[in-house]
BAGU-755045 format. One record per residue: residue number from 1; residue in three letters; z, y, x of N, C-alpha, C in turn. Coordinates in Angstrom, 1 decimal. Example, Ala and Ser with C-alpha at 12.3 -4.5 7.8 and 13.67 -1.06 7.14 Angstrom:
2
+-----+-----+--------+--------+--------+--------+--------+--------+--------+--------+--------+
|   k |   r |     nw |     nv |     nu |    caw |    cav |    cau |     cw |     cv |     cu |
+-----+-----+--------+--------+--------+--------+--------+--------+--------+--------+--------+
|   1 | ALA |    7.8 |   -5.7 |   13.2 |    7.8 |   -4.5 |   12.3 |    7.8 |   -3.3 |   13.2 |
|   2 | SER |    7.1 |   -2.2 |   12.8 |    7.1 |   -1.1 |   13.7 |    7.9 |    0.0 |   12.9 |
+-----+-----+--------+--------+--------+--------+--------+--------+--------+--------+--------+
REM end
This chain:
84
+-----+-----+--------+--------+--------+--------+--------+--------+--------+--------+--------+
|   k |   r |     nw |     nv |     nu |    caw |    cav |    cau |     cw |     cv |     cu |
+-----+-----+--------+--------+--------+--------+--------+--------+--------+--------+--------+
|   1 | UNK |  -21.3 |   -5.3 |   15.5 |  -21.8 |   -6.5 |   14.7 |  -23.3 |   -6.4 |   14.4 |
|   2 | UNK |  -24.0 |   -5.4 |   15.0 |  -25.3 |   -4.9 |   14.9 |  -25.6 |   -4.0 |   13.7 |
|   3 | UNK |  -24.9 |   -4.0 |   12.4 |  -25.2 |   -3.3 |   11.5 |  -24.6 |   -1.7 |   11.8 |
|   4 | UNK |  -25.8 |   -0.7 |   10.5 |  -25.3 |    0.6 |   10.8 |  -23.9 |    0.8 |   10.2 |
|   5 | UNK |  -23.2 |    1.7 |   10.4 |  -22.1 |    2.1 |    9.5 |  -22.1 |    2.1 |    8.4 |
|   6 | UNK |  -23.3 |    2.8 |    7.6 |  -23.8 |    2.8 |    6.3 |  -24.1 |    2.0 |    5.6 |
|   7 | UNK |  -24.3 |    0.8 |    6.5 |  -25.2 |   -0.5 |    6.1 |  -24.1 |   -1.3 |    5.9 |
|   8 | UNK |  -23.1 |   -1.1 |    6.2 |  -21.8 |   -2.1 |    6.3 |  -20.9 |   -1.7 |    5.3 |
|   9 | UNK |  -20.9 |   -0.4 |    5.2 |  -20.3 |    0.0 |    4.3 |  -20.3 |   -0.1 |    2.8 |
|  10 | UNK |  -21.6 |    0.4 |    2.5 |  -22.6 |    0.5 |    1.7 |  -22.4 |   -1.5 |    0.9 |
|  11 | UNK |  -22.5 |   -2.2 |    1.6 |  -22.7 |   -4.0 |    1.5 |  -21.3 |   -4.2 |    1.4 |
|  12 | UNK |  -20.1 |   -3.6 |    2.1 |  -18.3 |   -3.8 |    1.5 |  -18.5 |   -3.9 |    0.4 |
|  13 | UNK |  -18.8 |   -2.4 |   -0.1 |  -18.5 |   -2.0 |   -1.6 |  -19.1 |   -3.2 |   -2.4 |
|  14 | UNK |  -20.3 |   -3.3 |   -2.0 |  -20.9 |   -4.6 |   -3.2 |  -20.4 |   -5.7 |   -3.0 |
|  15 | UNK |  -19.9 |   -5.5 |   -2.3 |  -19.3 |   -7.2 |   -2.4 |  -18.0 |   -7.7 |   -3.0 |
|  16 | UNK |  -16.9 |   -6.2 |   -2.7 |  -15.5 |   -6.4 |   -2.7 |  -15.2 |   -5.3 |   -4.0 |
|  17 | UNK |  -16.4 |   -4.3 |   -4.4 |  -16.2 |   -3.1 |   -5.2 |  -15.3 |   -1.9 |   -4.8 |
|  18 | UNK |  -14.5 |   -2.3 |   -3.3 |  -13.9 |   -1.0 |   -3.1 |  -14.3 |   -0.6 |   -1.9 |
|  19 | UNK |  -14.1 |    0.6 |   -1.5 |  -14.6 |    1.0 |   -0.2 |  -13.5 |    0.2 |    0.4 |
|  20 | UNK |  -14.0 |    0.6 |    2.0 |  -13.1 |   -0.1 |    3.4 |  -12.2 |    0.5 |    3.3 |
|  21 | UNK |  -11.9 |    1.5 |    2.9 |  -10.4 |    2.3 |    3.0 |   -9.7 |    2.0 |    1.3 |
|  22 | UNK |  -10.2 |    2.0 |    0.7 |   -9.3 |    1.8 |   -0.6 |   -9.0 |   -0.1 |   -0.1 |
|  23 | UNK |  -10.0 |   -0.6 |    0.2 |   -9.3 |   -2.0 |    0.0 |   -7.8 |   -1.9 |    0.8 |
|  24 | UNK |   -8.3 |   -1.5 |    2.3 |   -7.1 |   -1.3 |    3.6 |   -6.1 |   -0.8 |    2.5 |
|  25 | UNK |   -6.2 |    0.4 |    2.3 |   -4.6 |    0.8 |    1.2 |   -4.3 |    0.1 |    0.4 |
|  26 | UNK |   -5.0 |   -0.9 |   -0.4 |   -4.5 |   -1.8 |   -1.1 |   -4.1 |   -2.7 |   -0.5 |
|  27 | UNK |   -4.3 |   -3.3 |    0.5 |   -3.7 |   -4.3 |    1.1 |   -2.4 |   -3.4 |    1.8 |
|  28 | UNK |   -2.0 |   -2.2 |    2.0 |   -1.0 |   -1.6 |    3.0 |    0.0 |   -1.5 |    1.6 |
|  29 | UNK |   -0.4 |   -0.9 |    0.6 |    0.5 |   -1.0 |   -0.4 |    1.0 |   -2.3 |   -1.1 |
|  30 | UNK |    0.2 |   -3.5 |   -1.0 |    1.0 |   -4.6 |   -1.0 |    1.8 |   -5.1 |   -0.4 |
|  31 | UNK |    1.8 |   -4.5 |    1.0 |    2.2 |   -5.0 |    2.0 |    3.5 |   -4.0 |    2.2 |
|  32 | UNK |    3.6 |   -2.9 |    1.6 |    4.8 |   -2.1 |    1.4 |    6.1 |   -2.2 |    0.2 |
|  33 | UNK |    5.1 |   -3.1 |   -1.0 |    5.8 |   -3.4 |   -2.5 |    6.7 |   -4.4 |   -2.0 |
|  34 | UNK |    5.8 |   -5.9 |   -1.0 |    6.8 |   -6.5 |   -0.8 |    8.3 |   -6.1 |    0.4 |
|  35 | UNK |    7.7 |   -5.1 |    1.4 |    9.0 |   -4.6 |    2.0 |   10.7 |   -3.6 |    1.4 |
|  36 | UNK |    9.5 |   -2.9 |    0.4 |   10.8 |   -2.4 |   -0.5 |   11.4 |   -3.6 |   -2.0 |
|  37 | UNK |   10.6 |   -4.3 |   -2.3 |   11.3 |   -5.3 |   -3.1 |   12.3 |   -6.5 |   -2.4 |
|  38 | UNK |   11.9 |   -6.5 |   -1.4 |   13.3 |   -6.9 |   -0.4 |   14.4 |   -6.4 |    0.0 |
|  39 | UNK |   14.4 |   -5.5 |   -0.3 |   15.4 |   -4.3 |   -0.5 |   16.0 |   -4.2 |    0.8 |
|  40 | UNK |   15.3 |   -4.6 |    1.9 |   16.2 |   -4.2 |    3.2 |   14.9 |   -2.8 |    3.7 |
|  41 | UNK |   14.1 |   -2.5 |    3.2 |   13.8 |   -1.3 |    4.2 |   13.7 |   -0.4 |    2.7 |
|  42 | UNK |   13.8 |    0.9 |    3.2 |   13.8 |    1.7 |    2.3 |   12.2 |    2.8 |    2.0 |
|  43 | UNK |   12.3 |    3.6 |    1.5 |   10.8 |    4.0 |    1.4 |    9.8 |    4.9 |    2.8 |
|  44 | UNK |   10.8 |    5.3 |    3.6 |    9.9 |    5.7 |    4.6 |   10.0 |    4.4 |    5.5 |
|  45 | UNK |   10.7 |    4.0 |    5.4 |   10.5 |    2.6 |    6.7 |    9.1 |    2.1 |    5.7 |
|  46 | UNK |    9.4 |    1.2 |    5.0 |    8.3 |    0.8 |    4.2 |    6.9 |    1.3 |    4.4 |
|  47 | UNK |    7.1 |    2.5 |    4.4 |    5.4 |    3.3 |    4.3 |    5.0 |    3.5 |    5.7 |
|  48 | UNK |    5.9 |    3.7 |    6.6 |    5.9 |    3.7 |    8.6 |    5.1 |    1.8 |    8.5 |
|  49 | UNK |    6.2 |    0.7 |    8.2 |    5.7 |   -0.4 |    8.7 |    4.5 |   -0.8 |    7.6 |
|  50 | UNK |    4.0 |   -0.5 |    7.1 |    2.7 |   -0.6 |    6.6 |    1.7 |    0.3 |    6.7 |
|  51 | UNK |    1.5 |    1.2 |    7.7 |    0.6 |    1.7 |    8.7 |    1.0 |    3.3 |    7.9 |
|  52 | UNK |    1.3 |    4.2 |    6.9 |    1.1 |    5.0 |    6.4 |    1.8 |    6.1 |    7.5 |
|  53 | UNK |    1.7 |    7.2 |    8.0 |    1.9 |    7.9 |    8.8 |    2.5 |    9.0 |    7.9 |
|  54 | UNK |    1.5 |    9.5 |    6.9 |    2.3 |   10.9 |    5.8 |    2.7 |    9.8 |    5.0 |
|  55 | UNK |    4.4 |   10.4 |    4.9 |    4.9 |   10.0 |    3.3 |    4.5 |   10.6 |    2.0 |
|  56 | UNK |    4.1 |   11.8 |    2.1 |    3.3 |   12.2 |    1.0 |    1.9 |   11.4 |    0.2 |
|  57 | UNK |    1.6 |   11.4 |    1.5 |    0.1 |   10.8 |    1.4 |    0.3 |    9.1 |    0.7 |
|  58 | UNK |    1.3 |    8.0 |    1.5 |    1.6 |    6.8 |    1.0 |    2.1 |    6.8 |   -0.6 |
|  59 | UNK |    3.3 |    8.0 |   -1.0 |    3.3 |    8.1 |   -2.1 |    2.4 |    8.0 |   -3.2 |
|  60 | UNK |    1.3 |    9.0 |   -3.0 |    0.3 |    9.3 |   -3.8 |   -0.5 |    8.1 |   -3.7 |
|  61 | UNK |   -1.0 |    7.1 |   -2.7 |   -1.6 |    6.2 |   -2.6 |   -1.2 |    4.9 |   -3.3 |
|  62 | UNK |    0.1 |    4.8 |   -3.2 |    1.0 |    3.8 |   -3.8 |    0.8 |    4.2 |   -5.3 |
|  63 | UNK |    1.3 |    5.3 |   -5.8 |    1.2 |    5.3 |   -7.0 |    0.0 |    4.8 |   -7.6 |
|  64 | UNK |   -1.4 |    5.5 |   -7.2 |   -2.3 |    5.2 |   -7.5 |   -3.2 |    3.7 |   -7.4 |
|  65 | UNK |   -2.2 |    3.1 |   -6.9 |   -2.9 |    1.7 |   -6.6 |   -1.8 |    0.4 |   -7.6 |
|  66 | UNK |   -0.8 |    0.7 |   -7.6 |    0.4 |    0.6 |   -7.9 |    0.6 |    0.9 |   -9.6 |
|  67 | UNK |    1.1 |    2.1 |   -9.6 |    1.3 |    2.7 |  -11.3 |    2.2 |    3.1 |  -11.1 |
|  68 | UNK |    3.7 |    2.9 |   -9.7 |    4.9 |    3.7 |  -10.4 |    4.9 |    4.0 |   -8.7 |
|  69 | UNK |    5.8 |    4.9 |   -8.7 |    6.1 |    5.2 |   -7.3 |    6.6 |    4.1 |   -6.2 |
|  70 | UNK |    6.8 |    4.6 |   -5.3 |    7.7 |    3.8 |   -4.4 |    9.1 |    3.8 |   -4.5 |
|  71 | UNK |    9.9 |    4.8 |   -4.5 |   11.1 |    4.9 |   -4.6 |   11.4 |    4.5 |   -6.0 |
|  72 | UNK |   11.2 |    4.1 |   -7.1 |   10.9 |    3.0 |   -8.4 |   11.1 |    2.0 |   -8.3 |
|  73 | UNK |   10.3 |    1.6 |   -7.4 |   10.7 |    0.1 |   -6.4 |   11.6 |   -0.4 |   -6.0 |
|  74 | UNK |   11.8 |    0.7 |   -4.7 |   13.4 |    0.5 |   -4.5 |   14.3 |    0.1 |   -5.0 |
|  75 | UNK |   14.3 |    1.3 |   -5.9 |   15.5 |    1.1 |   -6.7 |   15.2 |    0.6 |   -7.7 |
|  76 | UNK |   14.5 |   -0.6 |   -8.1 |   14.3 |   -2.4 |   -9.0 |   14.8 |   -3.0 |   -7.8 |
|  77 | UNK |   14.5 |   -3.0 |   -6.8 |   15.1 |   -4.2 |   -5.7 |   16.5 |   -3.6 |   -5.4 |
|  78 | UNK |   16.8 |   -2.8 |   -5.4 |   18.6 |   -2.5 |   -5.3 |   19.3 |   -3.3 |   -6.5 |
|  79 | UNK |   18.8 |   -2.6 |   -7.4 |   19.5 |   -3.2 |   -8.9 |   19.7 |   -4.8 |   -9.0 |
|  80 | UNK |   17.9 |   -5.1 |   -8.6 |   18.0 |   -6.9 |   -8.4 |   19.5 |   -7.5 |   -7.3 |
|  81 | UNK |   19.3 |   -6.9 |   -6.3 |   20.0 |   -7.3 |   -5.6 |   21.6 |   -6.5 |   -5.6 |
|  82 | UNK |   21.8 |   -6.1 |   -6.4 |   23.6 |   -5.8 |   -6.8 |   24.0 |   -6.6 |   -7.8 |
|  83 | UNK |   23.3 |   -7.0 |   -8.5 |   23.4 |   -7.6 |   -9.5 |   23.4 |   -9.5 |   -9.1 |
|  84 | UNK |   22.8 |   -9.7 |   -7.9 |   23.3 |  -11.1 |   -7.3 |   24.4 |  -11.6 |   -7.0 |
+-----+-----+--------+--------+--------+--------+--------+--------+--------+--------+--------+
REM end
């Protein structure tokens, strides 16, 4: 796009306040909240179909973006959905 790496990067942040990787995780952990609150995929599917490759790593990222775990999740979308 002609700009440097640092130059693009650098200009993300100000614009969006998060780096290019914290936004990406925030958008992958959204995108994982809604697969486990559907309650058909469970926490490693979830963290696989939203790009996360370590489940450790998704954990800690989710939490931190998030506030409770993933498997928390889950199991609110089980509950929601036994209770239908």
């Amino acid at each position: 796009i002609g700009y440097s790496k640092f130059y693009l990067c650098r200009s993300f942040k100000e614009f969006t306040g998060f780096t290019i990787t914290q936004y990406v995780n925030r958008l992958r952990c959204q995108h994982a909240r809604n697969l486990l609150m559907s309650g058909q995929y469970n926490v490693n599917e979830s963290a696989v179909l939203s790009g996360f490759d370590n489940n450790s790593y998704f954990t800690k990222t989710y939490k931190s973006i998030t506030g409770s775990l993933p498997s928390e999740e889950y199991k609110k979308a089980q509950n929601i959905l036994d209770h239908e």
